[in-house]
N, C-alpha and C positions, 0 to 999 in steps of 0.2 A: 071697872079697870079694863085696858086694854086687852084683849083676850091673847093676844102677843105673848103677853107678861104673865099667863097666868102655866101652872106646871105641876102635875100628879108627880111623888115623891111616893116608891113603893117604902113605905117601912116597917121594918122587922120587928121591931121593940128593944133593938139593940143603942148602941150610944150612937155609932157611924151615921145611920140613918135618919135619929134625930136631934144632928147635928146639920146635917143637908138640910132638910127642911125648915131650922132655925137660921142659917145662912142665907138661904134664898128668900126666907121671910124679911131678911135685912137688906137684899139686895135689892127689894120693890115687886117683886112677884109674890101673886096670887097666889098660898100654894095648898092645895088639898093632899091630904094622907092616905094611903092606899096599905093595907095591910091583905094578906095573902093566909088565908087557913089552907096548909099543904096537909095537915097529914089528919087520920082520922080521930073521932076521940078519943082511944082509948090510950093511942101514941100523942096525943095533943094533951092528956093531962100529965104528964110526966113533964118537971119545971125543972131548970137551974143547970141540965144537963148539955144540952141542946139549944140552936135556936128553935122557931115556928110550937113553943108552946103555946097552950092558951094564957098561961103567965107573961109570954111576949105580948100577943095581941091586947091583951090590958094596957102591959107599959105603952104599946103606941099609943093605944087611948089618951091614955094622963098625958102624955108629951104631945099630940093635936092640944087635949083643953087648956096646956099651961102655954103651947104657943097662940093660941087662940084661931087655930084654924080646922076644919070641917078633917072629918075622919071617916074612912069606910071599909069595913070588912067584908073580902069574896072569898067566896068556898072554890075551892080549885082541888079536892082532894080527888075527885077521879082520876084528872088529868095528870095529877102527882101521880098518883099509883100504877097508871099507865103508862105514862112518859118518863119515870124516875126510878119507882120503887123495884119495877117488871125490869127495867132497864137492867137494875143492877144488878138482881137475883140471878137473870137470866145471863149477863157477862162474866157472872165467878162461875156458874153453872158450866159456861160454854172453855172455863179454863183461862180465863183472859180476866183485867183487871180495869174494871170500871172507872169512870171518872164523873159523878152524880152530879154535881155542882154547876161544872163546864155544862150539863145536859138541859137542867133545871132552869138555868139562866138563859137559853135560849128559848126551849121549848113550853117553861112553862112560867117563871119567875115573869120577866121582862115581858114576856109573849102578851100575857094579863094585862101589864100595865097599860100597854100599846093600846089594848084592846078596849080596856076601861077608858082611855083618855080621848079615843077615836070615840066614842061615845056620848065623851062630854064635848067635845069638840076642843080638845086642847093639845096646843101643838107639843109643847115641852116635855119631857120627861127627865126623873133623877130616881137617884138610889145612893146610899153608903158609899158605893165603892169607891177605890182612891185610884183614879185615874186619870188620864187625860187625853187630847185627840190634837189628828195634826188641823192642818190647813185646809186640808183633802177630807176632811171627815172622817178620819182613820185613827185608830187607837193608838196609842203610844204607850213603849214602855219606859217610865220612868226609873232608872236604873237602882236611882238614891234613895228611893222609897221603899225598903221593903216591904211595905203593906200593896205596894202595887197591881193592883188587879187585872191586868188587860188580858193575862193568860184566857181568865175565866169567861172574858164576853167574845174571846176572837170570833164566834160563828153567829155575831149579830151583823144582821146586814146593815150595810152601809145607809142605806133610809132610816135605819135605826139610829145609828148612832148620831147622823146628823140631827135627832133630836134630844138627845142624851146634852143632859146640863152634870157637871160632875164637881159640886160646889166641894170637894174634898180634897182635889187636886190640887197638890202642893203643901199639905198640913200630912204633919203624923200627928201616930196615936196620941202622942202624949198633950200634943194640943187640942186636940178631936175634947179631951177628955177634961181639958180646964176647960174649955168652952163651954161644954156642958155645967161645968158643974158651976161657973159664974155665971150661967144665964136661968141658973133653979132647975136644969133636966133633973127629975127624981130620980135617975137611972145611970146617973156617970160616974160611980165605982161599979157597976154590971159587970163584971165578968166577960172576956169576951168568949164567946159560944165555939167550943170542942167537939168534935166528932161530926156522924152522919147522924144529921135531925133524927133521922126516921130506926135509929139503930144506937138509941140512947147510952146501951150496955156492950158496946161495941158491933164489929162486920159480923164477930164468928157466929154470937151466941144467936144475931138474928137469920144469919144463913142456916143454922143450923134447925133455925125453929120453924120457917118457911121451907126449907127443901125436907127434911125431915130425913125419911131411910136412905134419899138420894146421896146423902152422904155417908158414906163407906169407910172404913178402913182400909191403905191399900200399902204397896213399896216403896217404901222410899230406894232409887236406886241412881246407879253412877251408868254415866256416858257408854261404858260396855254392857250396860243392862244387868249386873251385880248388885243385889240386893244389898242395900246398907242400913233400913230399918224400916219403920213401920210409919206411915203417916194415920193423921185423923179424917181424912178426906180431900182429894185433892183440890173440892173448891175451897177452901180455908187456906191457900197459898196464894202467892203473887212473884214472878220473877222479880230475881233478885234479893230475895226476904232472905234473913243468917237470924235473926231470932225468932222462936219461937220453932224451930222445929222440932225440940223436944227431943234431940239426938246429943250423945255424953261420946263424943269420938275423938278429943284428947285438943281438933281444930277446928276452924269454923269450916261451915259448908252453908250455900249459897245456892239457892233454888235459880234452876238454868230452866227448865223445860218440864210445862205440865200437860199429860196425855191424857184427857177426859174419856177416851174409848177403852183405854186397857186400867184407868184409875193408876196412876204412874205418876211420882212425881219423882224427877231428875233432878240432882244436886251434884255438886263439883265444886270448885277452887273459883274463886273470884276471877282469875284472870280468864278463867272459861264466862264471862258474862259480857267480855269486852267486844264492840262487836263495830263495825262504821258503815253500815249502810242496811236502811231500814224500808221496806212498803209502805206505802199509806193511801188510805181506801178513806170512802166517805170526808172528803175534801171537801171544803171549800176556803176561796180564794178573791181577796176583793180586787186583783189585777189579773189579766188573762195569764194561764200559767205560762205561755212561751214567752210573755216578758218578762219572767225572772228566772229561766232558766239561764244557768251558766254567769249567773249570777252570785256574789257571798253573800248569803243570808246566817242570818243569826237562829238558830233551833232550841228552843224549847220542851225536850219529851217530856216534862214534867213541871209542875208550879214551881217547885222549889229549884228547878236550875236554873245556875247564873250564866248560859247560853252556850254554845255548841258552835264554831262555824262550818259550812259547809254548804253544798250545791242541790237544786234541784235537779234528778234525771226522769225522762221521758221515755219510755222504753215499749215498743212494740212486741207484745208477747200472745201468742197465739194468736195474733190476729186483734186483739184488745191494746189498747193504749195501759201503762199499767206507770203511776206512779212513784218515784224512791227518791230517798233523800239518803246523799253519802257525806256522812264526817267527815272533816279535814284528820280529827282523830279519833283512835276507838276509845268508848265510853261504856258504861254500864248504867246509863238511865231511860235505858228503854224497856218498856213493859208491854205486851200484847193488850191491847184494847184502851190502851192511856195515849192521851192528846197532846200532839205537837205541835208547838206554835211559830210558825214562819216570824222574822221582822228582818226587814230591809234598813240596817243601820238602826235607828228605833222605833219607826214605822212598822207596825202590823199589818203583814201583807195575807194570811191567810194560816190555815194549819189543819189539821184533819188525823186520823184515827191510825195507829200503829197496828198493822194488822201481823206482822209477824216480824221476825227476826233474821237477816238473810246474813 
């Protein structure tokens, strides 16, 4: 076959994935299966919780032998640990609020496949995700899809994606999932996969087991510095969080601001969260950024928003060029160390890392 036609498909062991590879098997491409060992074994036997079990990597198995095409498993767990698991540790540690997924899929998810298929010498690449791309080679957010992913790949480079095949784009779940199950996928009532892979029993219990004494007991306190109760450590919060603090104060209260030097974690009234203009550091942008300033762009500080307008600013500060993005209105879906994502109408122009709150 035309080496054109032929396309590594990373898959999970989930249905998404081996639904792409059953598609593009019917669209006349070649397509070999790429499965990813992230985490180590002792977090890879733990099944039905999480995706990247070893219970995954089987189901990809049986779904290559049932579609009839070649299957290969790479070990990536350094790189995971390095570039994911350290990532994360070390962003609740520093007070700030990870985003694993967005990191994974750059650095080391997609990274792989690129790398695997440069190898084989294949141009194509795919994955589960339910996306699309423009004209330009650029992601697109699909508005009517909730399943839509584009949040999660915005910091793959443009050479990337022009070889991103995205055989899901335009199906939801519920189609994803008769497909499967009328083509014999053993795996399409699956469960779709909850949490962070790597942190089966949720963030707290495994921050808690990885930083160990680093986590303290400290104040919970208000805006004047009034103590209003006791936390369990201030990496166990995230701006904005109203449950879970474990405080009986008759109203809700809403984490504003966490000081990792004094172990402080600050809480007050929702309307203290609202805020319209934000930093952003570790950028990038697949158009130069002075063509979209003064521009409306659509913001994304989070997966789950359904979009934000407002403008890029450029602003000269000590001598540094420095970054902001101001709401047209104030919001409360920004988080220190969580990923915003630029889109130009629905083009995805670029997005980068909230570094603070201004």
């Amino acid at each position: 076959m035309d080496k054109l036609k032929r396309v590594v498909v990373g898959m999970s062991g989930g249905i998404d994935s081996s639904v792409a590879a059953l598609l593009l098997k019917e669209q006349g491409y070649d397509v070999i299966g790429v499965t990813l060992k992230h985490l180590p074994d002792e977090l890879s036997e733990i099944s039905g919780k999480t995706c990247c079990s070893l219970d995954d990597i089987s189901d990809a198995k049986m779904t290559c032998y049932t579609l009839g095409i070649p299957h290969y498993t790479i070990n990536v767990t350094e790189e995971f640990q390095k570039e994911v698991m350290n990532y994360f540790v070390e962003t609740y540690h520093a007070g700030k609020t990870p985003s694993p997924c967005v990191i994974c899929d750059e650095k080391v998810k997609i990274n792989k496949i690129v790398e695997f298929s440069d190898k084989m010498g294949i141009k194509y690449i795919a994955t589960g995700h339910y996306s699309k791309k423009s004209m330009s080679d650029l992601l697109l957010w699909d508005k009517n899809n909730p399943k839509d992913q584009s949040y999660m790949l915005y910091r793959l480079d443009r050479s990337v994606i022009e070889r991103f095949l995205f055989p899901l784009s335009g199906y939801e779940k519920s189609e994803v999932r008769k497909i499967a199950r009328e083509n014999g996928i053993h795996i399409h009532a699956k469960p779709d996969s909850q949490g962070i892979c790597f942190a089966p029993d949720g963030y707290i219990p495994f921050l808690k087991n990885v930083l160990g004494n680093s986590v303290e007991k400290g104040k919970f306190i208000n805006k004047k510095g009034e103590t209003i109760g006791e936390h369990e450590g201030y990496q166990l919060y995230t701006i904005g969080q109203r449950r879970g603090l474990g405080l009986n104060l008759g109203r809700p209260f809403f984490v504003l601001e966490i000081r990792p030097d004094t172990n402080e974690v600050v809480i007050g009234d929702f309307d203290e969260l609202l805020i319209n203009r934000i930093e952003i550091i570790n950028h990038k942008f697949h158009y130069k950024i002075e063509k979209l300033l003064n521009k409306v762009l659509i913001a994304r500080p989070r997966f789950s928003s359904k979009g934000l307008k407002g403008e890029l600013i450029s602003e000269i500060k000590n001598g540094k060029e420095k970054l902001y993005f101001k709401f047209d209105k104030k919001n409360a879906e920004n988080s220190e160390g969580q990923h915003i994502v630029f889109y130009l109408e629905n083009e995805l122009v670029g997005g980068g890392e909230i570094k603070k709150v201004l």
